[in-house]
N, C-alpha and C positions, 0 to 999 in steps of 0.2 A: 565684434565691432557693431551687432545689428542693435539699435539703439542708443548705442553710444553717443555722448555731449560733442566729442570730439575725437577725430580719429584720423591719421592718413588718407586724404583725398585721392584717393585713382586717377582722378584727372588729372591735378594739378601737383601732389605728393606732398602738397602742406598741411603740416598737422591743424587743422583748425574746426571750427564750431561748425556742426551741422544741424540743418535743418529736417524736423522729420513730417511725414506724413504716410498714411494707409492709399491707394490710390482707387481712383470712382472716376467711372466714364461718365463724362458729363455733355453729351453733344446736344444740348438742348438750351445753352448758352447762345446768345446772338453774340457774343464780343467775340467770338474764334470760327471765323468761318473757313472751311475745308471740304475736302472731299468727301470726310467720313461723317461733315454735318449732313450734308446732301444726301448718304447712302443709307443711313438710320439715324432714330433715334434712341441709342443704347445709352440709358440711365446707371445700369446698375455698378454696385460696387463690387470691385474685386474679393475674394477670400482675405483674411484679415492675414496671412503669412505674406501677403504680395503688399510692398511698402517703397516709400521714395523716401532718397536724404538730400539735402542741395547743402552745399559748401559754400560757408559764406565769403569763401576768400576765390573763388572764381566760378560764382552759381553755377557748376555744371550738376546735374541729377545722377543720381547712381541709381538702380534698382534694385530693387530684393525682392527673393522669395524664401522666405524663412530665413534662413542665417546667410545665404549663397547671395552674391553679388550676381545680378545677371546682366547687366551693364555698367558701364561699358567691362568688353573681356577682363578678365585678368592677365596683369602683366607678371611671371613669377620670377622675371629676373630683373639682374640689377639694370641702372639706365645703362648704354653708351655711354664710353669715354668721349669726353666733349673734343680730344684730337682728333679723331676721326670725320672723315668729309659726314657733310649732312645727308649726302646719298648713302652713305655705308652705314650711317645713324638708322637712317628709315629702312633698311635690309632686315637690319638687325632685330628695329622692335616691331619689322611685320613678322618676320621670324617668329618671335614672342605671341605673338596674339594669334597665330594658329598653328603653334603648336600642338594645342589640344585634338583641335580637329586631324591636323594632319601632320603628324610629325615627320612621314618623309618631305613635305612639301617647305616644313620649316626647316630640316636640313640641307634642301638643296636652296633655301635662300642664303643661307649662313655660308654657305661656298662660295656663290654669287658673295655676298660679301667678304670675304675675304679672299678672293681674288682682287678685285676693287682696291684692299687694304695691300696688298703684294705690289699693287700699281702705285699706291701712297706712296708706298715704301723705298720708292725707287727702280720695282723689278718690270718686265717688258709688261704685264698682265696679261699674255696670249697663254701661258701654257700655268695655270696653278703647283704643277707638281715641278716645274722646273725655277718658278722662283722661288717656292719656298726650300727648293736643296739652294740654292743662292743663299737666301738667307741667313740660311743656316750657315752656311759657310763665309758669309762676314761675321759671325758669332750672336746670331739674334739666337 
């Protein structure tokens, strides 16, 4: 994907036209005033592997360094199913985005979420192991 015209946006997952560039601290601009104009003035450019894309179908920036995406994470699964409550949506793709880091922490959100989805479902959501033997036994 790293220079490509066009490609699945992370953000948004629309395949569309990107924007590229190499990325250069510039804090010696007066149009961007911050905290980081205040604390120096670091001109230089980054190594030429380190690079931005902006998406022209909802500007958000991805970063790269060399072929790797380093913003935003990667999500390596699919989205949610749009039945699912929007709290049991956002379980799920916090789930996803620290996986990497911590994949026990992203299996104990995926319980959390589906416990949640057991309460969807109909079941009391106090005990996970006993609504899903319910479940099971209305034939899900």
């Amino acid at each position: 994907m790293l220079g490509e015209e066009q490609f699945h946006c992370p953000h948004c997952n629309v395949f569309a036209k990107q924007l590229w560039s190499h990325i250069k601290a510039n804090s010696n601009d007066n149009w961007y005033n911050s905290f980081v104009n205040e604390c120096s003035r670091f001109t230089e450019c980054f190594p030429s592997e380190w690079s931005v894309s902006k998406c022209e179908h909802c500007a958000n920036l991805v970063i790269w360094n060399d072929e790797d995406i380093i913003f935003p994470k990667k999500i390596l699964v699919k989205n949610p199913n749009s039945d699912l409550t929007q709290e049991i949506q956002n379980d799920y793709l916090e789930a996803a985005r620290v996986f990497n880091e911590s994949p026990r922490a992203s299996a104990a959100l995926l319980r959390l979420a589906l416990q949640k989805l057991c309460k969807q479902l109909g079941e009391k959501g106090e005990n996970i192991n006993e609504d899903i033997k319910s479940l099971v036994k209305k034939g899900l």
